[in-house]
C-alpha positions as a printed NumPy array, in Angstrom:
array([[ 47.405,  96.85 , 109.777],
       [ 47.549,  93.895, 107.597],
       [ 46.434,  94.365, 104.1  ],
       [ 43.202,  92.161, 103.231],
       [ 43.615,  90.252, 100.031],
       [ 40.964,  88.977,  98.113],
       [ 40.8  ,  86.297,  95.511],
       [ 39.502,  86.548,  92.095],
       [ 36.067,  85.266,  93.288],
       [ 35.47 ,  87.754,  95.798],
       [ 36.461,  90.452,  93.473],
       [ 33.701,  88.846,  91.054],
       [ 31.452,  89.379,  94.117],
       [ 31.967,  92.246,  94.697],
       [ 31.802,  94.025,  91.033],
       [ 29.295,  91.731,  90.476],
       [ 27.252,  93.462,  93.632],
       [ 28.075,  96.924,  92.558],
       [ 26.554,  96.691,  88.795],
       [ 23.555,  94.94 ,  90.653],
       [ 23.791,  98.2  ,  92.343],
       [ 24.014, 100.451,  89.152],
       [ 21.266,  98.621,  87.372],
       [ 19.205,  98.97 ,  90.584],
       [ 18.928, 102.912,  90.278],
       [ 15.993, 104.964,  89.387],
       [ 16.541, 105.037,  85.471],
       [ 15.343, 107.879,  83.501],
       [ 11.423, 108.183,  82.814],
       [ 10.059, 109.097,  79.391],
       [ 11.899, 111.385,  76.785],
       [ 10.251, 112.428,  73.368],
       [ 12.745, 113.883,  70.745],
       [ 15.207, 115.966,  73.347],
       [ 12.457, 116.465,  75.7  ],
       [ 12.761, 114.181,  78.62 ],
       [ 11.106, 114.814,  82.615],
       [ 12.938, 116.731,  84.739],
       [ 14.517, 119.273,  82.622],
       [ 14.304, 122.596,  83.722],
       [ 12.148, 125.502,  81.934],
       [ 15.197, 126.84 ,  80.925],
       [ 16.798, 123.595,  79.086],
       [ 13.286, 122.838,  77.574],
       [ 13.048, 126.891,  76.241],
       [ 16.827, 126.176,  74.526],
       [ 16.073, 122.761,  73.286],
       [ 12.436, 124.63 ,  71.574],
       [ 14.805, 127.434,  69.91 ],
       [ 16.234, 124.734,  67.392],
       [ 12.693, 123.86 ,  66.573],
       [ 11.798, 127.13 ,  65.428],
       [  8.23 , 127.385,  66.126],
       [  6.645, 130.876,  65.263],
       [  5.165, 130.914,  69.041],
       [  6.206, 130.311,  71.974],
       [  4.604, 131.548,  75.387],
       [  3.564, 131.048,  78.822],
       [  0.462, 129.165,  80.099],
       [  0.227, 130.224,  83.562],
       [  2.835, 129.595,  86.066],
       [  3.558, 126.286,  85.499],
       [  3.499, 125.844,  81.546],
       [  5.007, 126.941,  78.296],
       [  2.913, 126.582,  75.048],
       [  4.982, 126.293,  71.437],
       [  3.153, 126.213,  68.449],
       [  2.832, 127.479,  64.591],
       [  0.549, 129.9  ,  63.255],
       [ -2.336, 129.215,  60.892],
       [ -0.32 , 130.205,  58.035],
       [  2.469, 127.484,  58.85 ],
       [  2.1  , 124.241,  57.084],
       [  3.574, 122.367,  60.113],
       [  1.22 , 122.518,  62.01 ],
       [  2.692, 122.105,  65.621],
       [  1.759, 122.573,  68.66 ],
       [  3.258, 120.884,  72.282],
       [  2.616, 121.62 ,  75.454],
       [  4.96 , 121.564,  78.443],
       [  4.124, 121.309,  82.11 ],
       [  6.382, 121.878,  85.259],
       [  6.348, 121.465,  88.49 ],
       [  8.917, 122.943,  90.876],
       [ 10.361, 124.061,  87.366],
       [ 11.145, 120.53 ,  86.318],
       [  9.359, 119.346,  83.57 ],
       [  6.793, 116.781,  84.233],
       [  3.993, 116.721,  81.288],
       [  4.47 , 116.693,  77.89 ],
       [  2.064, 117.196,  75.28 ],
       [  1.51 , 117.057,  71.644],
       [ -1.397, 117.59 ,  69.42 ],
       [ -1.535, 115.874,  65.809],
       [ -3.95 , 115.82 ,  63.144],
       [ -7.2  , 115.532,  64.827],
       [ -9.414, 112.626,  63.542],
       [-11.695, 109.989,  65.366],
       [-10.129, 107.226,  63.836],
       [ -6.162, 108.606,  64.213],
       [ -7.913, 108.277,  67.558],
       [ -8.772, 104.676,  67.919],
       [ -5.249, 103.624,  65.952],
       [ -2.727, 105.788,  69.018],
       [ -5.118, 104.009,  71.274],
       [ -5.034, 100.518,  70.016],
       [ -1.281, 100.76 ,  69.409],
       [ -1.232, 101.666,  72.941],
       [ -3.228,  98.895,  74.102],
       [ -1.136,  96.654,  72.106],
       [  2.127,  97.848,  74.111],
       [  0.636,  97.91 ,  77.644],
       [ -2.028,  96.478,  77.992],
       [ -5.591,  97.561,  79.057],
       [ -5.35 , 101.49 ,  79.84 ],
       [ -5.148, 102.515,  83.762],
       [ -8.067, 105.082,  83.221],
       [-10.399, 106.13 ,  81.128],
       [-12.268, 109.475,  81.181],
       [-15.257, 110.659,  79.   ],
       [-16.26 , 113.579,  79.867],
       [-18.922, 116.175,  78.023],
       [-19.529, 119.47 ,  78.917],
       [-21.664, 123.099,  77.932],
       [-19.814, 125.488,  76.591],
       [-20.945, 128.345,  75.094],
       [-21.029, 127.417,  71.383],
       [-22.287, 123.849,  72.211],
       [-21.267, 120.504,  73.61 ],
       [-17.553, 119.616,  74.56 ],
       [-16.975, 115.925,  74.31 ],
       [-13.686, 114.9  ,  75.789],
       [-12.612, 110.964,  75.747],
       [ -8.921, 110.644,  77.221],
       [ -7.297, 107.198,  78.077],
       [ -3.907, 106.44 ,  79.795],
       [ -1.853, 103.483,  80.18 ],
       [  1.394, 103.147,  83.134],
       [  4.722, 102.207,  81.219],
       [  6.819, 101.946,  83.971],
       [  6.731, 105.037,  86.491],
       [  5.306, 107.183,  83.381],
       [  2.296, 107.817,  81.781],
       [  1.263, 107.76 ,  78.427],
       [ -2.041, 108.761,  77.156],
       [ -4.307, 110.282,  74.31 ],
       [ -6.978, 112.385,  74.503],
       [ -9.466, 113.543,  72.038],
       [-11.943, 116.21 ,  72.16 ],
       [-14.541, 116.986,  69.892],
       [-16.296, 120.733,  69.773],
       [-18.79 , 121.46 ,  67.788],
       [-17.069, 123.253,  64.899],
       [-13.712, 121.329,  65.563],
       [-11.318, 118.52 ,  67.295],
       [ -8.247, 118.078,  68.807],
       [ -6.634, 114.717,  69.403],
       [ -3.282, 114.815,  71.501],
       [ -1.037, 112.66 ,  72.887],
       [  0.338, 112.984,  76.25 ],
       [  3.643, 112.   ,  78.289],
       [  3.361, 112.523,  82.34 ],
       [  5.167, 111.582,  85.441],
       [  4.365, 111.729,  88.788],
       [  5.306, 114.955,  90.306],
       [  3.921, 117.082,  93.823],
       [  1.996, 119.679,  92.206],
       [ -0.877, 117.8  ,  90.645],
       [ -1.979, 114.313,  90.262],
       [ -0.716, 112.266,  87.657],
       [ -2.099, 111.444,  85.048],
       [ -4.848, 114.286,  84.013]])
């Protein structure tokens, strides 16, 4: 067999076709701090021991729930969600306020656009009304969101990371 030679244009082709190639794969979806999707429960329970948060426990099968006491003047609190033990949802709650509200949102909107959904939602619950008011945007294959939720002796305002994954419908 003869060996085939090529000239220095064909080689140009040829890496040229094989970065095209590269550049063409899936590339990683979101990551906050050292939390990206797709690490296992066991990476994301290492990664959560240099954060040092006072609590750390299950929430159901498919979750894992890290956050400071009362006492703490942190404050912290994310939530992780898996599916098929990859992770898949992030979220993080921050100091809950209407209008820290409508600045995460209007940053948002300024980045992507006009949000994918919108959900208001209110509810009965035994010690009054639950209004919820969540909105997501698509960067890319992720999803980014905030929600807020205002009880009637409190709030919560989180924002939320998600990709999407077989166990549940992205985003929620």
């Amino acid at each position: 067999m003869s060996a085939i030679r090529r000239g220095p244009r064909a080689t140009w082709r040829m890496l040229s076709l094989l970065g095209g190639l590269l550049l063409a794969l899936p590339a990683p979806a979101w990551q906050v701090g050292e939390f990206r999707n797709g690490m296992s429960r066991a990476e994301v329970e290492r990664s959560l021991g240099t954060w040092n948060f006072d609590k750390v426990v299950a929430a159901g099968n498919d979750g894992l729930f890290a956050y400071d006491l009362p006492t703490n003047p942190a404050g912290r609190r994310f939530l992780f969600s898996f599916c098929n033990d990859k992770l898949v949802a992030f979220e993080q709650e921050v100091e809950p306020s209407f209008r820290h509200f409508v600045v995460i949102a209007s940053n948002y909107a300024n980045l992507y656009g006009n949000p994918l959904q919108v959900i208001p939602y209110s509810s009965v619950i035994a010690s009054g009304e639950k209004n919820l008011l969540a909105m997501f945007w698509r960067k890319g294959s992720d999803y980014v969101g905030v929600k807020y939720v205002l009880y009637p002796a409190s709030e919560e305002l989180s924002m939320t990371w998600q990709i999407s994954n077989n166990c549940w419908q992205a985003p929620r």
